[in-house]
C-alpha positions as CSV (number, residue, x, y, z in Angstrom):
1,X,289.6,41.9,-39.7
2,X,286.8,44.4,-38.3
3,X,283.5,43.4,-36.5
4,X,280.3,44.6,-37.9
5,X,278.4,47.3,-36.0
6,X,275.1,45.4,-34.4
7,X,272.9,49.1,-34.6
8,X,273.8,49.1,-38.2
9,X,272.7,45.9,-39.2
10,X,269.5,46.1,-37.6
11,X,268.6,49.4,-38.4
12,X,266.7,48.6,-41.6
13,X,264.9,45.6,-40.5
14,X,264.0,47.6,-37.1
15,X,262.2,50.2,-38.8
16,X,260.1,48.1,-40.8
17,X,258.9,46.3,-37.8
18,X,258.1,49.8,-36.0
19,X,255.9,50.4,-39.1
20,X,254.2,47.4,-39.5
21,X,253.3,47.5,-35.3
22,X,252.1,51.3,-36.0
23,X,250.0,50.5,-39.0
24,X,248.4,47.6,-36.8
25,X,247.4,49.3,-34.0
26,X,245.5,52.4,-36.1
27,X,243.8,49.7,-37.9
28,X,243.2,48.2,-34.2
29,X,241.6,51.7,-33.4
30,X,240.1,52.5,-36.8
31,X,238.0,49.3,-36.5
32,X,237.2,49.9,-32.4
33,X,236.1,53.6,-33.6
34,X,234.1,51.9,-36.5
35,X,232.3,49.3,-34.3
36,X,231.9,52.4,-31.7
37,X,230.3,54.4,-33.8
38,X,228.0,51.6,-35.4
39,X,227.1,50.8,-31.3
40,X,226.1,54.6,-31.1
41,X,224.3,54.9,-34.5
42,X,222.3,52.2,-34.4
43,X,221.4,52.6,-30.5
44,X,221.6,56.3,-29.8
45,X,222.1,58.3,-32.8
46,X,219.4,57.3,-35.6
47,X,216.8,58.0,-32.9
48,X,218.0,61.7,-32.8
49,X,218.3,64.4,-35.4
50,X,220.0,67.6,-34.2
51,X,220.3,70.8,-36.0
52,X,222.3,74.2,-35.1
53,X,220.2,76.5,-37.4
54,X,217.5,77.1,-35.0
55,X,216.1,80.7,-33.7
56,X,213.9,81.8,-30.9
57,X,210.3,83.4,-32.0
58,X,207.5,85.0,-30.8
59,X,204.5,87.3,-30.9
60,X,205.5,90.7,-32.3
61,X,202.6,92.9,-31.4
62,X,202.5,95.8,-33.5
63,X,201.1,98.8,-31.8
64,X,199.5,101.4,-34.1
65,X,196.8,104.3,-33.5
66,X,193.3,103.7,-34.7
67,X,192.5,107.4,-34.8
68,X,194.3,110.3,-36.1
69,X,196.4,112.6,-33.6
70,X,199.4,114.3,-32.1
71,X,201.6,112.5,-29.8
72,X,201.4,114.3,-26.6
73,X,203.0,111.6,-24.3
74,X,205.1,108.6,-24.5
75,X,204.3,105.8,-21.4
76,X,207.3,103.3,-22.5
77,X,210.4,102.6,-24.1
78,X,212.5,100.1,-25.6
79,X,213.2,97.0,-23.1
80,X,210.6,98.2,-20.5
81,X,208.0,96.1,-19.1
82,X,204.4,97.2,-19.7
83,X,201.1,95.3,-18.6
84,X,197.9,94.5,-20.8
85,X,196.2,98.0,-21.0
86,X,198.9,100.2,-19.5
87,X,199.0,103.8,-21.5
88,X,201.6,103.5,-24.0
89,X,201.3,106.9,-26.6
90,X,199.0,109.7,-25.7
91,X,197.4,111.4,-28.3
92,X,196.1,115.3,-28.3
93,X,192.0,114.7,-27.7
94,X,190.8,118.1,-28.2
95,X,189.1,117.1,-31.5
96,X,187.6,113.8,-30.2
97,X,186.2,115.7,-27.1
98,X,184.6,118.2,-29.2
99,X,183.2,115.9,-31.2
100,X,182.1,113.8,-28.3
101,X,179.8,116.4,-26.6
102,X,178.2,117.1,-29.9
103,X,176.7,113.3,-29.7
104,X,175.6,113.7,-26.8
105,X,173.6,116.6,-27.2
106,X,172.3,115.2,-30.4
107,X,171.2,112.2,-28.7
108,X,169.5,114.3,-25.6
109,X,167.8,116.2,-28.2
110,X,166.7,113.3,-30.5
111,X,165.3,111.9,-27.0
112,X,163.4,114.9,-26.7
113,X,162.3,115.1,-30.1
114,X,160.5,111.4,-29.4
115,X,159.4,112.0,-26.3
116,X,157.4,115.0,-28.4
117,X,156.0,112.5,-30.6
118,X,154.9,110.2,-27.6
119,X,153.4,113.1,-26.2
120,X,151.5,113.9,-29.8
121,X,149.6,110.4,-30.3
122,X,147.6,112.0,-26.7
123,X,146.5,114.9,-29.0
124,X,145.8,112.6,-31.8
125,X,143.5,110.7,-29.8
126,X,141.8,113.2,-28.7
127,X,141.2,115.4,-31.9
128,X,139.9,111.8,-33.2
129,X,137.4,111.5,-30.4
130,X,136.3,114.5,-31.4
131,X,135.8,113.9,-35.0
132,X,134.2,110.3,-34.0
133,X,131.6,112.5,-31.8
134,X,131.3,114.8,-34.6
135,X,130.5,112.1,-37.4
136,X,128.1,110.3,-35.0
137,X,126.1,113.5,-34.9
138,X,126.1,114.2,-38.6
139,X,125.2,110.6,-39.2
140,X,121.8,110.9,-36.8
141,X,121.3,114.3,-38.0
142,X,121.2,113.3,-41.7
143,X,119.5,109.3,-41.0
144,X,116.4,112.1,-38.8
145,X,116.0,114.3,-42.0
146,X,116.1,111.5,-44.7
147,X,113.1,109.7,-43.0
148,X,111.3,113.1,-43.1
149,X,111.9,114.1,-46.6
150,X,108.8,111.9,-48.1
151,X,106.4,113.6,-45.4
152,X,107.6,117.4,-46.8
153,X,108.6,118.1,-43.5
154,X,112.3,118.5,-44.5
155,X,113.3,120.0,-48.2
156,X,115.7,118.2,-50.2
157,X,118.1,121.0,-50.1
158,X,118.1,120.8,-46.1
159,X,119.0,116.9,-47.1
160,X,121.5,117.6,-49.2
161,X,123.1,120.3,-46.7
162,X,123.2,117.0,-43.8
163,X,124.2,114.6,-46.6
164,X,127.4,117.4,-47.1
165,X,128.0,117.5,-43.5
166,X,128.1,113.7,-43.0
167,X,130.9,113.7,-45.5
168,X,133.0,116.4,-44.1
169,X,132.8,114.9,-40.8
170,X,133.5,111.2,-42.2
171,X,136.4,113.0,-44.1
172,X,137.7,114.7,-40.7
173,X,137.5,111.0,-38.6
174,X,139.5,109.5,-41.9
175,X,142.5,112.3,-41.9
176,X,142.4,112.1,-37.7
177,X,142.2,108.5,-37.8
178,X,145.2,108.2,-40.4
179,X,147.4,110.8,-38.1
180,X,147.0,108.9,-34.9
181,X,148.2,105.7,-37.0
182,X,151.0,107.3,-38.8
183,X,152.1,108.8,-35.2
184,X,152.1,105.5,-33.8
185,X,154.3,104.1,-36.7
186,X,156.9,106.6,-35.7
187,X,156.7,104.6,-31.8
188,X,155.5,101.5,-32.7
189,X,155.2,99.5,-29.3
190,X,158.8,99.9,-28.1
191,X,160.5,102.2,-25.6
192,X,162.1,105.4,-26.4
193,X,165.4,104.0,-26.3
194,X,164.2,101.6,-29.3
195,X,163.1,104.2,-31.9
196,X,165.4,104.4,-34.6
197,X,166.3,108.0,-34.5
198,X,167.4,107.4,-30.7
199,X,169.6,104.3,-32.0
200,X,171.2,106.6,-34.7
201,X,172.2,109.0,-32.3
202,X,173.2,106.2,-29.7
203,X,175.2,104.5,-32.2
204,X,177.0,108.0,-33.1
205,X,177.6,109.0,-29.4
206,X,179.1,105.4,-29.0
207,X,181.7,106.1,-32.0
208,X,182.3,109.7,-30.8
209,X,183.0,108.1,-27.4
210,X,185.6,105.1,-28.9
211,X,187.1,107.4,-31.0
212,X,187.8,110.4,-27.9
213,X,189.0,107.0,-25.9
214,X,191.4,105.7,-29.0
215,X,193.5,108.4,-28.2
216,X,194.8,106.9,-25.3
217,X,196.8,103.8,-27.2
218,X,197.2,101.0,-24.4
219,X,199.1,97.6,-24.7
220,X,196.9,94.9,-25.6
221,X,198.9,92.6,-23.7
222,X,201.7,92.3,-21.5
223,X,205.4,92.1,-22.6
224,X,208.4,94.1,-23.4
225,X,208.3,97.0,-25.2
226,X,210.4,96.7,-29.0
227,X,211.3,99.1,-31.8
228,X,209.6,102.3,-30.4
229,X,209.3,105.0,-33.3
230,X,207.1,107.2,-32.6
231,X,208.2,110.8,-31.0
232,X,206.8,113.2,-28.9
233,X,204.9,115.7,-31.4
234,X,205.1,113.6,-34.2
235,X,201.3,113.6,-36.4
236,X,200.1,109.8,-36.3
237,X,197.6,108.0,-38.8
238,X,196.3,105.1,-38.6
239,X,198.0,101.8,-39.4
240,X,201.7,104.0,-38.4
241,X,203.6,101.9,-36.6
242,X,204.6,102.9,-32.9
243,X,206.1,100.2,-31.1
244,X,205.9,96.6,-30.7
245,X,205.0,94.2,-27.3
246,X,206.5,91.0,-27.1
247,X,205.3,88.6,-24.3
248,X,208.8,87.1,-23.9
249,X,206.9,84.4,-22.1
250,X,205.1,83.2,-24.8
251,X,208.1,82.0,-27.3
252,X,208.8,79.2,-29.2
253,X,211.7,77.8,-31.5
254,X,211.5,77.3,-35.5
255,X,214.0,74.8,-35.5
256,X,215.4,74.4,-39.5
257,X,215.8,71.1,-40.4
258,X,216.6,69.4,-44.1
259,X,213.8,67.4,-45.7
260,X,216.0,64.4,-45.1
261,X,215.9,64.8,-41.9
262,X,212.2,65.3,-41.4
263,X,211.8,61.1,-42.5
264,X,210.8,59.8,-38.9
265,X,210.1,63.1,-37.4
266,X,206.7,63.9,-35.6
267,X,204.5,65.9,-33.5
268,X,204.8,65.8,-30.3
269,X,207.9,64.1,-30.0
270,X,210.1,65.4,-26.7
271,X,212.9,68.0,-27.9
272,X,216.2,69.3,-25.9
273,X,217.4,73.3,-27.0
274,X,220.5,74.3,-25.5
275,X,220.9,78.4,-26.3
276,X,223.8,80.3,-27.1
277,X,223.5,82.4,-25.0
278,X,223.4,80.6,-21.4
279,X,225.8,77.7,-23.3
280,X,225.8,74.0,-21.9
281,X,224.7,75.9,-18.2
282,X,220.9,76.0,-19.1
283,X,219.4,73.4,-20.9
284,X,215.4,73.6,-22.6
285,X,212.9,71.0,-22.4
286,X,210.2,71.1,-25.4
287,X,208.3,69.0,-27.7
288,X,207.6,69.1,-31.6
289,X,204.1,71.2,-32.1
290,X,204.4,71.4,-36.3
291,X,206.2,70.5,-39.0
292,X,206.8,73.1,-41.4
293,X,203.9,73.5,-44.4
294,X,206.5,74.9,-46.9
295,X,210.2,75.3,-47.4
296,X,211.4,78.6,-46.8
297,X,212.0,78.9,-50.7
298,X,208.5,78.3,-51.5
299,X,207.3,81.1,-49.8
300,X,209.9,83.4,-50.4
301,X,209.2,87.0,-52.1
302,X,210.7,85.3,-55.4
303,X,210.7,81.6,-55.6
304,X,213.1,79.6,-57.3
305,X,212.1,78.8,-60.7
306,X,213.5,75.7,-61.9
307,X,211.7,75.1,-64.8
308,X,214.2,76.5,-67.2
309,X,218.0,76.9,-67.4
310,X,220.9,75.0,-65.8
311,X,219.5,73.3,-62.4
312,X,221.8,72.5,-59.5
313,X,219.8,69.9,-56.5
314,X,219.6,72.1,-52.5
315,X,218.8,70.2,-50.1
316,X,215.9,72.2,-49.1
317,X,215.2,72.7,-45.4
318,X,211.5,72.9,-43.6
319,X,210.8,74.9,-40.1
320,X,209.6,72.6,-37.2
321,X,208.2,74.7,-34.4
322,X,208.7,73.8,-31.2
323,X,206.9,74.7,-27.6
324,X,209.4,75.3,-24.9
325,X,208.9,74.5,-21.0
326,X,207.4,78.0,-20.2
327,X,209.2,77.4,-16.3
328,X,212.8,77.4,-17.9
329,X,211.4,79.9,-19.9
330,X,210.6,82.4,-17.2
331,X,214.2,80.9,-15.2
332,X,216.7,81.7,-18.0
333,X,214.6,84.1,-20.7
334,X,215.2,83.8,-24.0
335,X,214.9,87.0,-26.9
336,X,213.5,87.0,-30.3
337,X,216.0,85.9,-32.9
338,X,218.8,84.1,-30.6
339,X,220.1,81.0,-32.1
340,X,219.4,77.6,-30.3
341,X,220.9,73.8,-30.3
342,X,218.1,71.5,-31.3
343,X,218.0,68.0,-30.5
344,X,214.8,66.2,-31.6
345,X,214.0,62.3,-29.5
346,X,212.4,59.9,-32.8
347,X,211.6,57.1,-30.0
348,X,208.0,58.2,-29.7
349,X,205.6,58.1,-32.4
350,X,202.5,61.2,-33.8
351,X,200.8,62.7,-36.6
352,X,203.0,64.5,-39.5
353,X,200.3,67.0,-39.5
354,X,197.3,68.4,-37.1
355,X,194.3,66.1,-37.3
356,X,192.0,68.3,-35.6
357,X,191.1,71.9,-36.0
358,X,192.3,74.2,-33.2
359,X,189.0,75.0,-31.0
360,X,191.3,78.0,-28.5
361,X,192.6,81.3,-29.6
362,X,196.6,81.8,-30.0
363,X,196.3,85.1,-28.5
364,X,193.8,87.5,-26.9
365,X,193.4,90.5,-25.6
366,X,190.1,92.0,-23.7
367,X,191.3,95.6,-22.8
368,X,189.0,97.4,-25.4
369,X,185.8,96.0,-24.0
370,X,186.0,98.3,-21.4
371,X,185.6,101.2,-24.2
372,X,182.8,99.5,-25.6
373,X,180.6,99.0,-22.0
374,X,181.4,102.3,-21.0
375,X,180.3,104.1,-24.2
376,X,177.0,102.2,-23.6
377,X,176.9,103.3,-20.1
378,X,177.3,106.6,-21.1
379,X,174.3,106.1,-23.9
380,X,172.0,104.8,-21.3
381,X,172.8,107.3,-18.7
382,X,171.6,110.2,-21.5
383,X,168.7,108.8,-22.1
384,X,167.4,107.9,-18.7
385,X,168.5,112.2,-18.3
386,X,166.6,113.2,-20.8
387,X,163.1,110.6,-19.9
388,X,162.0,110.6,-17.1
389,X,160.7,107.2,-15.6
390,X,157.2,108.1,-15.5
391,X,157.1,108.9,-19.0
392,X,159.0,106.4,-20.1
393,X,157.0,103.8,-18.3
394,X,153.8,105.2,-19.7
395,X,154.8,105.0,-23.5
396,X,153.9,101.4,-24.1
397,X,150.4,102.2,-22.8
398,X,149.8,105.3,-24.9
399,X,150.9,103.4,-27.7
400,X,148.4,100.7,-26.3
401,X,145.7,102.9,-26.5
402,X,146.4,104.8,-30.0
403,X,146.2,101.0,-31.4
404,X,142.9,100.3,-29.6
405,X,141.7,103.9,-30.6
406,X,142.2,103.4,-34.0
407,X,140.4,100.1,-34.8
């Protein structure tokens, strides 16, 4: 009689029991991973949202040529640094020059021309002080000869003659009288610099001036130059695009997140960016400055229309810009366009949207003022040139006197 084999007879109830202890322990670990999970949701991760589709922006300044021209020199190229009014293009200024010094002699002869007509209401005055003396003496010669007309002493014919001379000498004090006033209309009681023709030609030499210094494009701000097009030769207009500055200092992040995830999400909650291109090894520090206004479809060139035909439901995603630290900025720089890590902090609480009007500019630049005090330096200096101080200083009184004169 043979003995059974102990391995084979528990074989098939072995393996069942291997099973059963298997299945039990990944339910064990399914349920630990479950209550995990429910720990980190309901303590750490509903108080987060994170998003991957994330880019880093900034001011693009275009730089384009306000006057017309041939580029003669280029002062930058792609990835250098450049400051706020450093030469950038050159353009050939033979025309603005030209037309430059013909303001300024128009305006040193327009000065000139009013200093002539200051110099006129003198000569006014006294061709009317001369007709006043003349009618005075017609008046008592014609008053003498009407008292002795009744006596016979004077004939009416001599009358008549005074009576004709009265009235030419009245008419000569009128026509005087009315050129010393129309005279001082052209001067009124302001300086030379004042009269309009002068400010015509001032505000012509000051446009001559901007234009001759427009052909010298400078940076308006600091940054890095971008894009450069323009070549050396090449016939500009205005509006043509040249280059672009971009302050790398000054970016931000337009973080995209879905509308679902937007529920408890505020401005000025805290924000951590981790960038693709520095990894793990350089993390950001920021906080939530806007939520977007629009989805990205609803300002698209063609929005969706979904008011006819078959419609499928996207989740629809809105841009939240966010300020970064500018010290990590300026520690590991960022470029336009590189994709970011977002992770947005709900514990703190804000304002969906602004609730006060911004009272500060974004961005501004002051290196065209300069053109605009130096063209007026160059106005004043022409017409301090061309009038001298004594005759400028004794305008106002001639115009003084024309007034008293003429009353």
């Amino acid at each position: 009689m043979s003995t059974p084999n102990p391995a084979v007879a528990s074989g098939p109830q072995g393996k069942p029991r291997q099973r059963s202890k298997a299945l039990r322990i990944l339910v064990f670990v399914l349920i630990l991973v479950g209550i995990g999970w429910a720990v980190w949701y309901f303590l750490i991760g509903r108080w987060h949202e994170y998003t991957d589709d994330a880019y880093v922006n900034g001011n693009i300044v275009q730089i384009t040529p306000m006057v017309p021209g041939t580029v003669t020199r280029i002062g930058a190229d792609d990835g250098q640094r450049v400051q706020a009014g450093q030469l950038l293009v050159q353009l050939d200024s033979a025309d603005t020059q030209a037309a430059q010094a013909q303001a300024e002699a128009v305006l040193a002869r327009t000065v000139r021309q009013v200093r002539g007509i200051y110099r006129g209401i003198d000569g006014s005055q006294a061709i009317l002080a001369t007709r006043k003396a003349d009618l005075d003496r017609a008046r008592a010669d014609f008053d003498r000869r009407k008292g002795l007309v009744s006596s016979g002493a004077v004939s009416a014919e001599e009358l008549a003659h005074a009576r004709a001379q009265l009235e030419a000498a009245q008419a000569a004090f009128d026509a005087a009288n009315q050129k010393l006033a129309s005279d001082s209309v052209l001067v009124d009681s302001a300086g030379v610099a004042a009269q309009p023709d002068v400010q015509a030609a001032s505000a012509v030499l000051r446009q001559a001036y901007i234009n001759n210094a427009r052909t010298r494009i400078v940076a308006p701000v600091g940054g890095y130059v971008a894009r450069r097009a323009v070549q050396l030769g090449q016939r500009v207009q205005p509006g043509t695009p040249l280059m672009a500055v971009v302050p790398l200092e000054q970016v931000w992040v337009d973080a995209n997140f879905k509308e679902t995830q937007l529920r408890h999400m505020r401005i000025g909650q805290p924000v951590t960016l981790t960038s693709d291109l520095y990894g793990d090894d350089a993390e950001y520090n920021g906080h939530v400055v806007s939520l977007g206004i629009g989805t990205g479809s609803a300002f698209s060139l063609l929005p969706a229309q979904n008011a006819s035909g078959n419609w499928i439901k996207i989740v629809q995603r809105l841009p939240v810009r966010i300020a970064l630290d500018p010290g990590q900025v300026r520690k590991h720089p960022l470029r336009i366009g590189l994709s970011m890590a977002v992770d947005v902090s709900l514990h703190t609480g804000g304002a969906i949207l602004p609730e006060k009007a911004t009272e500060k500019s974004i961005l501004v630049t002051d290196v065209y003022d300069r053109q605009r005090s130096e063209a007026d330096a160059l106005v004043a200096k022409i017409i301090q040139d061309n009038l001298p101080a004594p005759a400028h200083a004794a305008a106002p009184h001639r115009v003084a006197n024309a007034a008293i004169a003429t009353r």
